[in-house]
FIMARLO-262272 format. One line per 2 residues: number of its first residue (from 0); their letters; for each residue x, y, z of C-alpha. Coordinates in pm, whole numbers, plus 50000, padded with zeros to 5 digits. Layout:
# FIMARLO-262272
NUM	a	X,Y,Z ~ ...
***
This chain:
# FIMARLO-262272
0	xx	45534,48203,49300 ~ 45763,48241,49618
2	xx	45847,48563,49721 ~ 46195,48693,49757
4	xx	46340,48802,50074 ~ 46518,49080,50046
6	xx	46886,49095,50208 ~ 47026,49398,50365
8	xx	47278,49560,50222 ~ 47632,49561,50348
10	xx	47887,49781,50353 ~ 48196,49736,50108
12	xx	48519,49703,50268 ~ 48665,50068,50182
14	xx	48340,50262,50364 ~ 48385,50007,50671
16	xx	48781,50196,50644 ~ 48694,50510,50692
18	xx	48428,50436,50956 ~ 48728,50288,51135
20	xx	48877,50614,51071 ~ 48626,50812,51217
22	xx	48645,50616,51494 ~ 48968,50631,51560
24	xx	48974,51039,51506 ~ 48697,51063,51761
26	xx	48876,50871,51996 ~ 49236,51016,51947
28	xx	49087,51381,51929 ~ 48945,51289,52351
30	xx	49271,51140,52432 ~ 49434,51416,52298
32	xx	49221,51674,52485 ~ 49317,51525,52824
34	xx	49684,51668,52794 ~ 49603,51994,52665
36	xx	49678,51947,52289 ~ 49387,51962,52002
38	xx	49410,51717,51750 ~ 49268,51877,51432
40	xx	49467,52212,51508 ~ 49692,52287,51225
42	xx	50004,52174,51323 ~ 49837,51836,51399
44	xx	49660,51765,51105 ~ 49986,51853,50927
46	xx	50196,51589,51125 ~ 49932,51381,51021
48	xx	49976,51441,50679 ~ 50313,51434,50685
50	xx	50301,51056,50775 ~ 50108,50979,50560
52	xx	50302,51071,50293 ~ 50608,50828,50233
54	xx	50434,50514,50406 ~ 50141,50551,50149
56	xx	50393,50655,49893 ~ 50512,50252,49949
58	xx	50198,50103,50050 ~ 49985,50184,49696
60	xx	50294,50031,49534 ~ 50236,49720,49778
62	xx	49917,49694,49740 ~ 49991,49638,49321
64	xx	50192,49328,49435 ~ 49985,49175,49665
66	xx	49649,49236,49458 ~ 49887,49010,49261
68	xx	49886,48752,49518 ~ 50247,48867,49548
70	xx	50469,49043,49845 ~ 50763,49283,49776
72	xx	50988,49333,50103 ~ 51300,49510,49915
74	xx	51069,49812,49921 ~ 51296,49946,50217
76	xx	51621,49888,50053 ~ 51499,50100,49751
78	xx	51363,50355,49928 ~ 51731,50417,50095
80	xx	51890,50342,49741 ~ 51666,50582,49572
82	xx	51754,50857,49861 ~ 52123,50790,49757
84	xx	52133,50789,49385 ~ 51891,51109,49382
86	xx	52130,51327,49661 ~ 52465,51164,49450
88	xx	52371,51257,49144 ~ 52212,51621,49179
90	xx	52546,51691,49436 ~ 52351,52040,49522
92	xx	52354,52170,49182 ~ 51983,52284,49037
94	xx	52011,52163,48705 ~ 52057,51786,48788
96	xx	51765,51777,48982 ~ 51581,51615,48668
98	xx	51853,51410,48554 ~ 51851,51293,48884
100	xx	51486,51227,48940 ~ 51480,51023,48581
102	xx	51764,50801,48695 ~ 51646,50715,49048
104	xx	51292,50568,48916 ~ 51500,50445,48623
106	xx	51700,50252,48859 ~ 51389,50172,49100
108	xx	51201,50018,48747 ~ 51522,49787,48688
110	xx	51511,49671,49030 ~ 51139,49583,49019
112	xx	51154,49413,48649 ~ 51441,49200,48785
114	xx	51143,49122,49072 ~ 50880,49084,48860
116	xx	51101,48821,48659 ~ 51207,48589,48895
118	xx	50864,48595,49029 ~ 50686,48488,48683
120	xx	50981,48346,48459 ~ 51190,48169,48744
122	xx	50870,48109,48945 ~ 51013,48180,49319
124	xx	50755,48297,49525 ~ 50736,48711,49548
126	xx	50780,48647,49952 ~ 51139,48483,49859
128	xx	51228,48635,49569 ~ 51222,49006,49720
130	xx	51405,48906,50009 ~ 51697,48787,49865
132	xx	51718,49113,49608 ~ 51651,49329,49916
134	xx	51942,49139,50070 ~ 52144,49196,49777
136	xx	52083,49535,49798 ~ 52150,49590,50178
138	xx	52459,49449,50088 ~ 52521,49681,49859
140	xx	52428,49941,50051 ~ 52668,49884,50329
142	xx	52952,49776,50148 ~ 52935,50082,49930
144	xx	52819,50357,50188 ~ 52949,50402,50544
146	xx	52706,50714,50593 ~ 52493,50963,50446
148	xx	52579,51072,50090 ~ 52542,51311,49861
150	xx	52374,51647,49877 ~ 51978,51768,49771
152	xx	51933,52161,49668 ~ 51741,52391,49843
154	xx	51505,52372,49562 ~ 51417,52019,49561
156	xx	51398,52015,49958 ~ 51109,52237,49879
158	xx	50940,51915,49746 ~ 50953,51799,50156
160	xx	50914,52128,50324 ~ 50649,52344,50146
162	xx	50259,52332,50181 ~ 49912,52468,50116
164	xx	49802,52562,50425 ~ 49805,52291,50634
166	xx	49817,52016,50376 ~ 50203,51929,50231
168	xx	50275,51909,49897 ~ 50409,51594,49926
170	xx	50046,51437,50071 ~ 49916,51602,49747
172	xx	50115,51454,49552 ~ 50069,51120,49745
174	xx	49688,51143,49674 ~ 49691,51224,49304
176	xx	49903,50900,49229 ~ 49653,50712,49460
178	xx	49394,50856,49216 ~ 49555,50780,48907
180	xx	49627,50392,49004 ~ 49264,50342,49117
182	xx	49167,50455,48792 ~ 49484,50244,48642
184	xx	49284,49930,48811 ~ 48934,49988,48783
186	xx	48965,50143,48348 ~ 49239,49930,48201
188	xx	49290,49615,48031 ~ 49639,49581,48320
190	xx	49391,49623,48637 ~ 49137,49387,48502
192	xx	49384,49127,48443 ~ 49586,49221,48782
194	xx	49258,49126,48989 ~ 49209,48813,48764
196	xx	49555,48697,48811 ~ 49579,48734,49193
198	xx	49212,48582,49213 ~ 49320,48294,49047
200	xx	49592,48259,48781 ~ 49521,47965,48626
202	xx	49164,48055,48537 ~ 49298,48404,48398
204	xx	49554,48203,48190 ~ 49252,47968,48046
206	xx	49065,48263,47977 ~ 49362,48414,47769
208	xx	49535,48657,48009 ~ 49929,48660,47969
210	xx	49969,48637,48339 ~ 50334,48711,48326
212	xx	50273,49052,48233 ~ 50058,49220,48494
214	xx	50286,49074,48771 ~ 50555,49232,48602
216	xx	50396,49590,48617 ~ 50344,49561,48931
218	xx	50662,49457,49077 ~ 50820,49792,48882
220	xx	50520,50007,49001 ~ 50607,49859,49367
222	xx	50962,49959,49325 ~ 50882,50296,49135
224	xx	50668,50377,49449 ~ 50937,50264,49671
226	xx	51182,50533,49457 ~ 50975,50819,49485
228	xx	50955,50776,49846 ~ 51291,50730,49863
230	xx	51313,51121,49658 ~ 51047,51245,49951
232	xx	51291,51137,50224 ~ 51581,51267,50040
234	xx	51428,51610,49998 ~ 51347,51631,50369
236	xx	51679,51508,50508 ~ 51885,51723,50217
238	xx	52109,51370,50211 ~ 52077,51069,50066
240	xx	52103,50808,50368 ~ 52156,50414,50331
242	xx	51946,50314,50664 ~ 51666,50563,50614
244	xx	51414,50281,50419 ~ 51512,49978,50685
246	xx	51497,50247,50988 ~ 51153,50341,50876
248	xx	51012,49947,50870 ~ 50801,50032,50517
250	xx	50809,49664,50439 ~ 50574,49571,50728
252	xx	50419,49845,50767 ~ 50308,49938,50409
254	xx	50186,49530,50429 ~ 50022,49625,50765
256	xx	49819,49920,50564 ~ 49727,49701,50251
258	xx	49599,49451,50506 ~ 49389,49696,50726
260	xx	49276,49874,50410 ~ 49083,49547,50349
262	xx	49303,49420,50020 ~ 49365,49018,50065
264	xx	49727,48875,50124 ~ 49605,48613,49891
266	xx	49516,48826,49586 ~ 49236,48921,49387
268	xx	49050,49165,49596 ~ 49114,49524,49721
270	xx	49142,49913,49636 ~ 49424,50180,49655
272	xx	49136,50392,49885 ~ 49125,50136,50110
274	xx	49503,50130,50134 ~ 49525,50502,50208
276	xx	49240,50481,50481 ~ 49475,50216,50632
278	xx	49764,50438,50621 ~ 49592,50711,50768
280	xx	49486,50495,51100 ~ 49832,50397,51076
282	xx	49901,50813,51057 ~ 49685,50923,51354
284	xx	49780,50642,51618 ~ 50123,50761,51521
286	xx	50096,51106,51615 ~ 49848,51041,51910
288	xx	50120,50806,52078 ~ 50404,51043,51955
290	xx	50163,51335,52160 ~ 50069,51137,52433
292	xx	50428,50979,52462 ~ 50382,50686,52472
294	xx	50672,50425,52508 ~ 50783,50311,52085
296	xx	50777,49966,52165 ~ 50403,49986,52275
298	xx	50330,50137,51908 ~ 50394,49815,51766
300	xx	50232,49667,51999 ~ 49945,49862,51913
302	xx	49987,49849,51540 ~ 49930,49475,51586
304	xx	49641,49471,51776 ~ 49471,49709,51539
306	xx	49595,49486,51206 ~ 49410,49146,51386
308	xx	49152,49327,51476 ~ 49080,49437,51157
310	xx	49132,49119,50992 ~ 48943,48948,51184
312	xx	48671,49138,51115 ~ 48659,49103,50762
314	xx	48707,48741,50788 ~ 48396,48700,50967
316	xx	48263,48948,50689 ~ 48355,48664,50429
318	xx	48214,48397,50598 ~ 47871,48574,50637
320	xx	47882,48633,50285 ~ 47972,48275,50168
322	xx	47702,48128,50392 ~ 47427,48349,50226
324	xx	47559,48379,49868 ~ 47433,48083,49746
326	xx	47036,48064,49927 ~ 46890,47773,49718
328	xx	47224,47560,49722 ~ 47333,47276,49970
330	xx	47279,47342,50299 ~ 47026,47657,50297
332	xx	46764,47734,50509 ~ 46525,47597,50238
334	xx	46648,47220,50218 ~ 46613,47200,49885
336	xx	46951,47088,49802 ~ 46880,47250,49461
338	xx	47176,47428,49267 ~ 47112,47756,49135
340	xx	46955,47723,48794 ~ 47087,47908,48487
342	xx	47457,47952,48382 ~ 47704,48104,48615
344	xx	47928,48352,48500 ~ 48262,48510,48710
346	xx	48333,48852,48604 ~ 48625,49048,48726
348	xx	48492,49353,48945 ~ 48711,49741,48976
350	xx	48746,49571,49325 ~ 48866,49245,49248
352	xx	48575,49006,49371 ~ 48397,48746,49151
354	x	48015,48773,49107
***
Protein backbone atom coordinates (compact mmCIF):
# COMPACT_ATOMS: atom_id res chain seq x y z
CA UNK A 1 0.00 0.00 0.00
CA UNK A 2 1.79 3.33 -1.08
CA UNK A 3 1.02 6.24 0.68
CA UNK A 4 -0.36 9.36 -0.83
CA UNK A 5 1.38 12.57 -0.81
CA UNK A 6 -0.61 15.13 -0.13
CA UNK A 7 -0.49 18.39 -2.49
CA UNK A 8 -0.91 21.82 -1.21
CA UNK A 9 -3.63 23.58 -1.97
CA UNK A 10 -3.72 26.49 -4.35
CA UNK A 11 -5.43 29.37 -4.60
CA UNK A 12 -8.30 29.77 -7.30
CA UNK A 13 -7.85 32.47 -9.68
CA UNK A 14 -10.62 35.00 -8.21
CA UNK A 15 -8.85 35.03 -4.40
CA UNK A 16 -5.32 35.47 -6.25
CA UNK A 17 -7.63 38.91 -7.73
CA UNK A 18 -8.28 40.40 -4.87
CA UNK A 19 -4.87 39.69 -3.29
CA UNK A 20 -3.71 41.69 -6.29
CA UNK A 21 -6.11 44.15 -5.10
CA UNK A 22 -4.91 44.46 -1.81
CA UNK A 23 -1.80 44.92 -3.10
CA UNK A 24 -2.35 47.40 -5.21
CA UNK A 25 -4.56 49.47 -2.43
CA UNK A 26 -1.61 49.21 -0.08
CA UNK A 27 0.61 50.48 -2.49
CA UNK A 28 -1.59 53.32 -4.07
CA UNK A 29 -2.81 54.36 -0.46
CA UNK A 30 1.60 55.17 0.25
CA UNK A 31 1.87 56.80 -3.02
CA UNK A 32 -0.96 58.70 -2.34
CA UNK A 33 0.20 59.80 1.14
CA UNK A 34 3.39 61.36 -0.31
CA UNK A 35 1.35 64.33 -1.91
CA UNK A 36 -0.87 64.99 0.84
CA UNK A 37 -4.09 63.21 -0.33
CA UNK A 38 -5.65 59.94 1.58
CA UNK A 39 -6.80 57.36 -0.53
CA UNK A 40 -9.71 55.70 1.33
CA UNK A 41 -11.14 59.26 2.35
CA UNK A 42 -14.58 59.60 1.05
CA UNK A 43 -14.27 61.46 -1.87
CA UNK A 44 -11.66 58.88 -3.00
CA UNK A 45 -13.26 55.81 -2.50
CA UNK A 46 -16.20 57.42 -4.34
CA UNK A 47 -14.07 58.29 -7.50
CA UNK A 48 -13.21 54.90 -7.20
CA UNK A 49 -16.51 53.71 -7.37
CA UNK A 50 -17.51 55.83 -9.79
CA UNK A 51 -15.10 54.08 -12.29
CA UNK A 52 -15.96 51.29 -11.66
CA UNK A 53 -19.24 51.62 -12.61
CA UNK A 54 -19.69 51.86 -16.52
CA UNK A 55 -16.34 49.89 -17.36
CA UNK A 56 -17.72 46.89 -15.25
CA UNK A 57 -21.14 47.72 -16.52
CA UNK A 58 -19.34 46.48 -20.15
CA UNK A 59 -16.83 44.18 -18.90
CA UNK A 60 -19.48 41.43 -17.12
CA UNK A 61 -21.19 41.65 -20.52
CA UNK A 62 -17.62 40.81 -22.09
CA UNK A 63 -16.80 38.45 -20.05
CA UNK A 64 -20.33 36.38 -21.33
CA UNK A 65 -18.71 36.49 -24.82
CA UNK A 66 -15.44 35.53 -24.25
CA UNK A 67 -16.36 32.67 -21.62
CA UNK A 68 -17.83 31.84 -25.06
CA UNK A 69 -14.55 31.72 -26.65
CA UNK A 70 -15.96 34.81 -28.36
CA UNK A 71 -14.91 38.78 -28.44
CA UNK A 72 -17.48 41.64 -28.88
CA UNK A 73 -15.65 45.07 -29.84
CA UNK A 74 -19.00 47.05 -30.96
CA UNK A 75 -19.50 47.34 -27.19
CA UNK A 76 -18.29 51.10 -27.60
CA UNK A 77 -20.48 51.95 -30.44
CA UNK A 78 -23.55 50.80 -28.35
CA UNK A 79 -22.70 52.32 -25.44
CA UNK A 80 -22.75 55.88 -27.46
CA UNK A 81 -25.92 54.58 -29.41
CA UNK A 82 -27.65 53.64 -26.28
CA UNK A 83 -26.67 57.29 -24.73
CA UNK A 84 -28.46 58.68 -27.88
CA UNK A 85 -31.62 56.78 -28.28
CA UNK A 86 -32.23 57.05 -24.33
CA UNK A 87 -31.58 61.28 -24.24
CA UNK A 88 -33.75 61.35 -27.93
CA UNK A 89 -36.43 59.66 -26.87
CA UNK A 90 -37.17 60.91 -23.16
CA UNK A 91 -36.37 64.78 -24.80
CA UNK A 92 -36.51 65.99 -20.90
CA UNK A 93 -39.95 64.95 -20.30
CA UNK A 94 -40.46 62.50 -17.00
CA UNK A 95 -42.84 60.22 -18.34
CA UNK A 96 -40.68 58.82 -21.24
CA UNK A 97 -38.06 57.94 -19.07
CA UNK A 98 -39.42 54.20 -19.19
CA UNK A 99 -40.39 54.16 -22.65
CA UNK A 100 -37.10 55.22 -23.17
CA UNK A 101 -35.16 52.84 -21.02
CA UNK A 102 -37.30 49.75 -22.71
CA UNK A 103 -36.31 50.88 -26.18
CA UNK A 104 -32.59 51.51 -25.65
CA UNK A 105 -31.93 47.74 -24.30
CA UNK A 106 -34.54 46.80 -26.88
CA UNK A 107 -32.38 48.22 -29.46
CA UNK A 108 -29.00 47.07 -27.62
CA UNK A 109 -30.72 43.15 -27.67
CA UNK A 110 -31.27 43.54 -31.61
CA UNK A 111 -27.85 44.62 -32.07
CA UNK A 112 -26.37 41.71 -30.07
CA UNK A 113 -28.81 38.89 -31.69
CA UNK A 114 -27.69 40.21 -35.09
CA UNK A 115 -23.96 39.41 -33.30
CA UNK A 116 -24.74 36.40 -31.89
CA UNK A 117 -26.04 35.25 -35.47
CA UNK A 118 -23.39 35.84 -37.65
CA UNK A 119 -21.18 34.41 -35.07
CA UNK A 120 -23.07 30.86 -34.87
CA UNK A 121 -25.31 30.74 -38.14
CA UNK A 122 -22.82 32.55 -40.61
CA UNK A 123 -19.84 31.25 -38.61
CA UNK A 124 -17.44 34.53 -38.80
CA UNK A 125 -15.37 34.65 -35.98
CA UNK A 126 -16.88 37.01 -32.91
CA UNK A 127 -13.33 39.06 -33.32
CA UNK A 128 -14.58 39.90 -37.09
CA UNK A 129 -17.97 39.79 -36.90
CA UNK A 130 -18.25 42.67 -34.12
CA UNK A 131 -15.97 44.78 -35.86
CA UNK A 132 -17.63 45.18 -38.89
CA UNK A 133 -21.26 45.81 -36.96
CA UNK A 134 -19.36 48.24 -34.70
CA UNK A 135 -18.18 49.81 -37.96
CA UNK A 136 -21.56 49.86 -39.23
CA UNK A 137 -22.63 51.51 -36.39
CA UNK A 138 -19.87 54.26 -36.16
CA UNK A 139 -21.03 54.93 -39.41
CA UNK A 140 -24.15 55.43 -38.40
CA UNK A 141 -23.34 57.33 -35.76
CA UNK A 142 -21.52 59.99 -37.62
CA UNK A 143 -23.51 60.21 -40.54
CA UNK A 144 -26.59 60.70 -38.45
CA UNK A 145 -25.21 62.89 -35.47
CA UNK A 146 -22.82 65.85 -35.77
CA UNK A 147 -22.95 66.34 -31.82
CA UNK A 148 -24.57 65.64 -28.69
CA UNK A 149 -28.31 64.92 -28.83
CA UNK A 150 -31.15 64.83 -27.09
CA UNK A 151 -31.90 65.77 -23.52
CA UNK A 152 -32.03 63.40 -19.97
CA UNK A 153 -34.44 64.81 -16.97
CA UNK A 154 -33.32 65.83 -13.85
CA UNK A 155 -34.85 62.75 -12.56
CA UNK A 156 -33.07 60.18 -14.42
CA UNK A 157 -29.64 62.14 -13.98
CA UNK A 158 -30.31 61.16 -10.44
CA UNK A 159 -29.52 57.56 -11.63
CA UNK A 160 -25.60 59.14 -12.19
CA UNK A 161 -25.46 61.65 -9.46
CA UNK A 162 -27.02 60.27 -6.22
CA UNK A 163 -25.42 57.93 -3.52
CA UNK A 164 -25.43 56.17 -0.17
CA UNK A 165 -22.86 57.65 1.52
CA UNK A 166 -19.95 57.22 -0.23
CA UNK A 167 -21.00 54.38 -2.46
CA UNK A 168 -23.10 55.55 -5.92
CA UNK A 169 -26.07 54.13 -6.86
CA UNK A 170 -24.91 53.34 -9.99
CA UNK A 171 -21.85 50.92 -8.41
CA UNK A 172 -24.87 49.32 -6.61
CA UNK A 173 -26.52 48.71 -9.22
CA UNK A 174 -23.32 47.54 -11.08
CA UNK A 175 -22.80 44.89 -8.30
CA UNK A 176 -26.27 43.42 -8.06
CA UNK A 177 -26.22 42.51 -11.90
CA UNK A 178 -22.65 41.09 -11.27
CA UNK A 179 -24.49 38.98 -8.63
CA UNK A 180 -27.30 37.94 -10.57
CA UNK A 181 -25.05 36.70 -13.72
CA UNK A 182 -22.71 34.72 -11.41
CA UNK A 183 -25.63 33.04 -10.21
CA UNK A 184 -27.02 33.04 -14.06
CA UNK A 185 -23.61 30.89 -14.72
CA UNK A 186 -22.96 28.86 -11.86
CA UNK A 187 -27.40 27.64 -11.37
CA UNK A 188 -28.61 27.38 -14.92
CA UNK A 189 -28.88 25.02 -17.64
CA UNK A 190 -27.41 28.55 -20.09
CA UNK A 191 -24.11 28.90 -17.78
CA UNK A 192 -23.43 25.24 -17.77
CA UNK A 193 -23.62 25.02 -21.39
CA UNK A 194 -21.81 28.61 -21.86
CA UNK A 195 -18.60 27.10 -20.04
CA UNK A 196 -19.00 23.82 -22.09
CA UNK A 197 -19.23 25.59 -25.31
CA UNK A 198 -16.23 27.97 -24.89
CA UNK A 199 -14.23 24.89 -23.35
CA UNK A 200 -14.76 23.06 -26.28
CA UNK A 201 -17.74 23.17 -28.68
CA UNK A 202 -17.56 20.24 -30.38
CA UNK A 203 -17.54 18.03 -27.30
CA UNK A 204 -20.64 20.12 -25.91
CA UNK A 205 -22.36 19.50 -29.31
CA UNK A 206 -21.60 15.49 -28.95
CA UNK A 207 -22.84 15.63 -25.61
CA UNK A 208 -26.20 17.27 -26.82
CA UNK A 209 -25.77 21.00 -26.13
CA UNK A 210 -27.39 23.29 -28.92
CA UNK A 211 -24.30 25.36 -29.05
CA UNK A 212 -25.90 28.02 -31.11
CA UNK A 213 -27.95 29.09 -28.37
CA UNK A 214 -25.76 30.06 -25.44
CA UNK A 215 -23.53 32.13 -27.84
CA UNK A 216 -26.50 33.84 -28.78
CA UNK A 217 -27.39 34.94 -25.12
CA UNK A 218 -24.45 36.11 -24.69
CA UNK A 219 -23.80 38.30 -27.54
CA UNK A 220 -27.38 40.17 -26.46
CA UNK A 221 -26.32 40.12 -22.73
CA UNK A 222 -22.88 41.77 -24.07
CA UNK A 223 -24.81 44.36 -25.91
CA UNK A 224 -27.59 44.76 -23.14
CA UNK A 225 -24.60 45.54 -20.79
CA UNK A 226 -23.11 47.76 -23.29
CA UNK A 227 -26.85 49.70 -23.31
CA UNK A 228 -27.16 50.17 -19.81
CA UNK A 229 -23.87 51.70 -19.67
CA UNK A 230 -24.61 53.66 -22.35
CA UNK A 231 -28.08 54.93 -19.93
CA UNK A 232 -25.27 55.51 -16.93
CA UNK A 233 -23.30 57.87 -19.18
CA UNK A 234 -26.34 59.46 -20.46
CA UNK A 235 -27.67 60.23 -17.01
CA UNK A 236 -24.35 61.80 -15.97
CA UNK A 237 -23.74 63.93 -19.06
CA UNK A 238 -27.77 64.92 -19.24
CA UNK A 239 -27.04 64.29 -23.32
CA UNK A 240 -26.88 61.62 -25.33
CA UNK A 241 -23.31 61.89 -27.09
CA UNK A 242 -22.10 59.79 -30.27
CA UNK A 243 -18.19 59.65 -29.21
CA UNK A 244 -18.77 59.03 -25.53
CA UNK A 245 -18.39 54.81 -25.90
CA UNK A 246 -15.18 55.12 -28.50
CA UNK A 247 -13.72 58.15 -26.24
CA UNK A 248 -13.95 55.92 -23.25
CA UNK A 249 -11.87 52.76 -25.03
CA UNK A 250 -14.53 50.05 -23.25
CA UNK A 251 -13.64 47.60 -25.95
CA UNK A 252 -10.05 47.11 -24.70
CA UNK A 253 -10.39 47.90 -21.66
CA UNK A 254 -13.45 45.84 -20.52
CA UNK A 255 -11.14 42.85 -22.52
CA UNK A 256 -8.18 44.13 -20.40
CA UNK A 257 -10.48 43.46 -17.07
CA UNK A 258 -11.89 39.99 -18.23
CA UNK A 259 -8.26 39.10 -18.86
CA UNK A 260 -6.77 40.33 -15.47
CA UNK A 261 -9.83 38.96 -13.70
CA UNK A 262 -8.33 35.56 -14.68
CA UNK A 263 -11.28 34.50 -17.41
CA UNK A 264 -9.39 32.84 -20.64
CA UNK A 265 -9.45 34.62 -24.15
CA UNK A 266 -9.90 31.13 -25.33
CA UNK A 267 -13.11 30.17 -23.46
CA UNK A 268 -14.28 27.89 -20.99
CA UNK A 269 -12.96 29.21 -17.78
CA UNK A 270 -13.64 32.31 -15.59
CA UNK A 271 -16.11 34.25 -13.13
CA UNK A 272 -17.99 37.65 -13.22
CA UNK A 273 -16.02 38.26 -9.51
CA UNK A 274 -13.00 37.91 -11.04
CA UNK A 275 -13.99 40.40 -13.72
CA UNK A 276 -15.02 43.04 -11.21
CA UNK A 277 -11.71 42.56 -9.11
CA UNK A 278 -10.06 43.34 -12.50
CA UNK A 279 -12.03 46.36 -12.99
CA UNK A 280 -11.40 47.60 -9.72
CA UNK A 281 -7.33 47.46 -10.22
CA UNK A 282 -8.23 48.96 -13.36
CA UNK A 283 -10.39 51.66 -10.94
CA UNK A 284 -7.65 52.49 -8.39
CA UNK A 285 -4.53 52.89 -10.81
CA UNK A 286 -6.97 55.21 -12.47
CA UNK A 287 -7.56 57.50 -9.78
CA UNK A 288 -3.99 57.13 -8.23
CA UNK A 289 -2.44 58.39 -11.66
CA UNK A 290 -5.41 60.88 -12.10
CA UNK A 291 -4.14 62.11 -8.18
CA UNK A 292 -0.69 61.83 -8.68
CA UNK A 293 -0.93 63.35 -12.30
CA UNK A 294 0.55 61.45 -14.03
CA UNK A 295 1.03 61.98 -17.88
CA UNK A 296 -2.41 59.80 -19.81
CA UNK A 297 -0.25 58.22 -22.13
CA UNK A 298 1.81 56.56 -19.26
CA UNK A 299 -1.70 55.01 -18.00
CA UNK A 300 -1.73 52.84 -20.83
CA UNK A 301 1.39 52.20 -20.53
CA UNK A 302 0.75 51.05 -17.22
CA UNK A 303 -2.48 49.27 -17.92
CA UNK A 304 -0.31 47.03 -20.11
CA UNK A 305 2.25 46.19 -17.94
CA UNK A 306 -0.22 45.22 -15.26
CA UNK A 307 -2.48 42.98 -17.99
CA UNK A 308 1.08 40.83 -18.92
CA UNK A 309 1.90 40.70 -15.76
CA UNK A 310 -1.02 39.19 -14.75
CA UNK A 311 -1.23 36.84 -17.49
CA UNK A 312 1.73 35.69 -17.20
CA UNK A 313 1.22 34.69 -14.00
CA UNK A 314 -1.58 32.55 -14.46
CA UNK A 315 0.03 30.93 -17.33
CA UNK A 316 2.72 29.69 -15.27
CA UNK A 317 -0.25 28.78 -12.83
CA UNK A 318 -1.54 26.37 -15.70
CA UNK A 319 1.49 24.86 -16.44
CA UNK A 320 2.17 23.90 -12.74
CA UNK A 321 -1.10 22.46 -12.70
CA UNK A 322 -0.85 20.37 -15.95
CA UNK A 323 2.54 19.01 -14.89
CA UNK A 324 1.09 17.66 -11.54
CA UNK A 325 -2.49 16.77 -12.56
CA UNK A 326 -1.86 13.65 -13.86
CA UNK A 327 1.04 11.99 -11.04
CA UNK A 328 0.99 8.31 -12.24
CA UNK A 329 0.85 9.23 -16.09
CA UNK A 330 3.80 9.61 -18.65
CA UNK A 331 6.47 11.39 -17.51
CA UNK A 332 5.93 11.57 -13.52
CA UNK A 333 8.24 11.47 -10.94
CA UNK A 334 7.31 7.76 -10.45
CA UNK A 335 8.35 6.29 -13.99
CA UNK A 336 5.73 4.19 -14.17
CA UNK A 337 4.42 5.25 -17.41
CA UNK A 338 1.07 3.92 -16.06
CA UNK A 339 -2.28 5.78 -17.07
CA UNK A 340 -4.58 6.54 -14.42
CA UNK A 341 -6.82 3.56 -13.83
CA UNK A 342 -10.63 3.82 -13.73
CA UNK A 343 -12.89 5.85 -16.11
CA UNK A 344 -12.38 9.51 -16.59
CA UNK A 345 -15.13 11.72 -16.52
CA UNK A 346 -15.11 15.83 -17.58
CA UNK A 347 -17.69 17.67 -15.78
CA UNK A 348 -18.43 21.27 -16.34
CA UNK A 349 -17.45 23.32 -13.08
CA UNK A 350 -19.56 27.07 -11.87
CA UNK A 351 -15.99 28.17 -13.01
CA UNK A 352 -15.65 26.66 -16.22
CA UNK A 353 -12.65 24.12 -15.74
CA UNK A 354 -12.82 20.36 -16.50
CA UNK A 355 -12.08 17.87 -13.66
Amino acid sequence: MTARTATPRRLDTVAIVYLALVVVLIVSAILVATVGRNLLSPGSIRDILTGMSVLGLVAIGQTLVILGASLDLSVPYVVSLSSLVAATTMNGSPAMIVPAVLLTLGVCALIGLANGLIVTVLRVHGFVATLGVGLILKGYLDTTYQGTAGTVPREFQLFGATGIGPVPISTITMLVLAALVALLLSRTRFGHHLFAVGGNSEVARLSGVRTRLPLIGAHIGSSVFAGIAGLLLASRLGVGSPTVGPQGGYDLLSIAAVVLGGTLLMGGRGSIWGTIGGVAIFAVLDNVMSVLQVNPFLKDVVRGLVIIVAVAVYARRRIITKHIRFPGGRGSPTGSGAAPSGPQTVSITSEGGSR
